[in-house]
N, C-alpha and C positions, 0 to 999 in steps of 0.2 A: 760265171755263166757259161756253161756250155751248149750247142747246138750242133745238130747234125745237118749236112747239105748235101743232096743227092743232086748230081749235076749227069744228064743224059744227054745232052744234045751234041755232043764232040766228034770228032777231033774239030776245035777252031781252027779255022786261018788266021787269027789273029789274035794276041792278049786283052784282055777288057783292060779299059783306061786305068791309068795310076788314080787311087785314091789311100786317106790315113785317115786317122780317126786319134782321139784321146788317151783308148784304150788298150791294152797292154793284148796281145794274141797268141796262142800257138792254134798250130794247125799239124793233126794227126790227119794223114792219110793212109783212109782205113784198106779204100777201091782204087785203083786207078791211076793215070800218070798223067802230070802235067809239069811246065817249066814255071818254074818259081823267079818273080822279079821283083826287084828290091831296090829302090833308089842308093845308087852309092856302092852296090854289091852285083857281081856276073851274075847274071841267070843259071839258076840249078832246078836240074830237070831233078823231079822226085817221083818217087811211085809206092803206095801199096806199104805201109811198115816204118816210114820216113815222117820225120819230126819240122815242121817249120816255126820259128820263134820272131813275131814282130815286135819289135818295142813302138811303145807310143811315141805317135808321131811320125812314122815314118812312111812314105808314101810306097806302096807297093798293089802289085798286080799277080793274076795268073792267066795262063793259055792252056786249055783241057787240050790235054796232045791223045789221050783213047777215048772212044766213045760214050765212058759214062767215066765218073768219079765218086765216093763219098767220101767226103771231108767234116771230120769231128772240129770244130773251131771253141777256144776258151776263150772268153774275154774278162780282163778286170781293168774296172769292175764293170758291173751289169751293165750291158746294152739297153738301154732307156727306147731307143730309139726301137729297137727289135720285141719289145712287149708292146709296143702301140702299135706294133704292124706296119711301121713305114717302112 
């Protein structure tokens, strides 16, 4: 499953909480730059052309460091949760 995320409201002061999930991730960033956090791994700042790869289960976060973002996100498999709209 892939989805697009436009994120506008940046730069944060702060990263959104750790959360993981089941499902297997990348994340292409298409727009913009944020620091990328990873339980277990330094924070890396990405921007714009940059590949992130989550495996399932792992707890991770981002902080939108310019003022917009979009980020192409894949998951396997299908986000269940993301077709009912929660």
């Amino acid at each position: 499953m892939t989805v697009v995320l436009d994120i506008d409201n940046g730069p944060w002061a702060a990263p959104d909480p750790y959360h993981s999930h089941p499902h297997e991730q990348t994340t292409y960033i298409a727009d913009g730059e944020l620091l990328f956090l990873s339980e277990g791994d330094e924070p890396r700042h990405v921007r714009a052309g940059d590949l992130i790869a989550v495996p399932s289960g792992v707890p991770h976060s981002i902080q939108l460091l310019s003022p917009r973002a979009r980020l192409v996100d894949s998951f396997n498999p299908i986000r269940e949760d993301f077709l009912k709209g929660e």
